[in-house]
Steps between C-alpha positions, in 0.01 A plus 500: 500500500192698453343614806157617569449737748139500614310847685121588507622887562416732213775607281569850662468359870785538744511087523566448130709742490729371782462128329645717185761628642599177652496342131723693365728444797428178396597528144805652582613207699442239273468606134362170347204536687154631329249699739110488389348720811140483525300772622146657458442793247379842701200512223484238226227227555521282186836521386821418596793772457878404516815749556780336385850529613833340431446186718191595633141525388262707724113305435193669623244340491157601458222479851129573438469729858578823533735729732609322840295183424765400187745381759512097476108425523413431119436150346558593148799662590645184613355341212725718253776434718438115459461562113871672492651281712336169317543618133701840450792429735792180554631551886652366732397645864176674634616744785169634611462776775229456782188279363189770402254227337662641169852369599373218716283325122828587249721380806304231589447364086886562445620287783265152428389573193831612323727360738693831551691537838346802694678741717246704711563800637347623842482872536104558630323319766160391456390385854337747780581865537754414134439657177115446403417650845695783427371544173092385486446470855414253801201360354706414163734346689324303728286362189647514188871546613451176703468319157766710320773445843381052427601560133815703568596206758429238291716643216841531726405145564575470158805679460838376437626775661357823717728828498352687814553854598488484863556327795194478570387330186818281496325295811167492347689331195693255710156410653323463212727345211820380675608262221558771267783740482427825662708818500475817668553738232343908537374687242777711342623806333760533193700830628486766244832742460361771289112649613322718228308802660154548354384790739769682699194614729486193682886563609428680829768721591501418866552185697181296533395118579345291202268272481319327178262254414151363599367528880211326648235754654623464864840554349391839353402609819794390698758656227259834536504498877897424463498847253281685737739456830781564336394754323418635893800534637724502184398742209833417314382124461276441186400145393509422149280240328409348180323215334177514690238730572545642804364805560714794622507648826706637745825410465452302218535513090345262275692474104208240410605252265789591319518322166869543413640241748845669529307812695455276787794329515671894451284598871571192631901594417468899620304411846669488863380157532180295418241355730214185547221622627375136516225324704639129649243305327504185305478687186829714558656154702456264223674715203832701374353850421676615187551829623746324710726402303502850305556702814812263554618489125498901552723432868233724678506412888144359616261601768227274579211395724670133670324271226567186514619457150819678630542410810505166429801516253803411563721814471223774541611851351186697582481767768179394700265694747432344825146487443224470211342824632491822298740649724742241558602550144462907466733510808764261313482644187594868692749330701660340175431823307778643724743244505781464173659241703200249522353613125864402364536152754145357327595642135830246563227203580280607224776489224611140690189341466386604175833395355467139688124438509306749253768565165295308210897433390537279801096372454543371171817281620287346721229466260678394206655222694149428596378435155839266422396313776176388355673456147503095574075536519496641131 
């Protein structure tokens, strides 16, 4: 079969890069298969430019906005889409991820137009306090994301099957599309065995908690505050971050972005243990942070603020404070600073639910068996 996987993210985003990663997972587990991923290109905006791969073709395509706007809201992007999928490609399957207006038209044309079974993948939520709050705002959201949340909808509607990330999401799909097949599947990670070192600077030499990736702005402040009372009553406890730009402060280093991927994953590997310095709102409720399922991939024990997201699943493996106060979680990241016992107890749960729930080996199974299922619509 030849299977087109479908992502508004620009080509060097953490998304498409996780949807990569998962393809060639893919790839591995069936062979016969051919992957066409489509992305958006980081600069181009008339031209389409392909890597191509043993199996898999990379596509990204070209958006007419610049920086943070090329994410999913151009029309002629979907138009080039529709141009490869009607007259430069023969597949089979359209597995689309979330439903930006440039996913939801190519989705929406290859399902009644081209008759191609669609498999939709839910890893953002659109409604109040989800990702277009976080990322333009309440008056976006109450406008604009109103319209974009009735699209998204309307697409799962569609779907012949919804792959979910959370539990949370896995009753919004049962609500809204019953009839389809839907599967609670998380984002992933393919474990790497051998981790180049670009900058042996960022290898602390002391024991230190890691955290990476994007924050909101209360977030910041909280993970600051966190640093700060530590930082207080424990000198000896530094927290590490990358992949956002936080700005440093007592307690507290800031690597930046680091473009060589394996540096994160190597201070995710040499900390104590990781933390979540998360907020409980819909935003961090309705998804499967990637960082997740790195942190477990690298068997680092977990310290987190009681979001929902974990609480809620069924064999939690973080280490959570008792409250969402600043406090609450310096005191239990101290108190689990100092205790082997516990850090080794949650780095056993880590390894056991990455190797059951978040090992792109054991996703692609699922998902592979997934597109064989929908072999009779072809």
């Amino acid at each position: 079969m030849n299977i087109v996987f479908n992502v508004h993210n620009q080509r060097n985003n953490t998304a498409t890069q996780k949807v990569v990663e998962l393809v060639e997972s893919l790839s591995k587990e069936n062979p016969n298969n051919l992957y066409h991923i489509f992305c958006t290109s980081q600069k181009n905006k008339f031209l389409v430019e392909i890597e191509d791969y043993e199996k898999i073709k990379i596509y990204k395509f070209p958006d007419i906005f610049s920086g943070s706007l090329r994410q999913g809201l151009d029309l002629f992007n979907s138009l080039v889409r529709i141009y490869y999928l009607t007259i430069k490609l023969d597949y089979h399957i359209m597995h689309s991820v979330d439903a930006r207006p440039t996913i939801f038209i190519s989705s929406i044309f290859s399902k009644f137009i081209l008759k191609k079974p669609l498999i939709l993948s839910w890893w953002d939520y659109y409604g109040n306090g989800g990702i277009l709050e976080q990322k333009f705002g309440k008056l976006f959201s109450k406008t604009i994301g109103v319209f974009l949340k009735k699209m998204d909808f309307s697409l799962r509607k569609s779907a012949d099957c919804n792959l979910v990330v959370s539990e949370s999401l896995f009753k919004k799909i049962n609500k809204i599309n019953s009839k389809s097949t839907n599967v609670l599947l998380r984002v992933g990670s393919t474990k790497k065995h051998n981790l180049s070192v670009s900058n042996t600077n960022i290898l602390p030499k002391h024991d230190y908690i890691f955290y990476c990736g994007a924050l909101t702005k209360n977030e910041k402040i909280f993970l600051k505050k966190v640093a700060e009372y530590i930082s207080n009553l424990r000198k000896d406890i530094k927290i590490y971050v990358s992949g956002n730009d936080l700005k440093e402060s007592k307690g507290l280093v800031n690597f930046g972005v680091l473009k060589n991927f394996d540096d994160v994953l190597n201070l995710i590997k040499n900390s104590k243990f990781v933390i979540l310095p998360f907020e409980n709102t819909n935003h961090n409720k309705n998804r499967w942070p990637s960082k997740i399922s790195d942190y477990l991939m690298m068997g680092k024990a977990v310290v987190s603020t009681p979001i929902n997201l974990l609480t809620e699943i069924d064999k939690p493996f973080a280490i959570f404070s008792n409250e969402f106060c600043f406090e609450s979680l310096a005191r239990k990241v101290i108190e689990t600073f100092d205790n082997d016992n516990i850090i080794n107890e949650h780095e056993i749960k880590s390894n056991s639910f990455y190797d059951n729930e978040l090992s792109n080996e054991i996703i692609s199974k699922k998902v592979i068996k997934i597109y064989n299922s929908l072999a009779d619509k072809i």
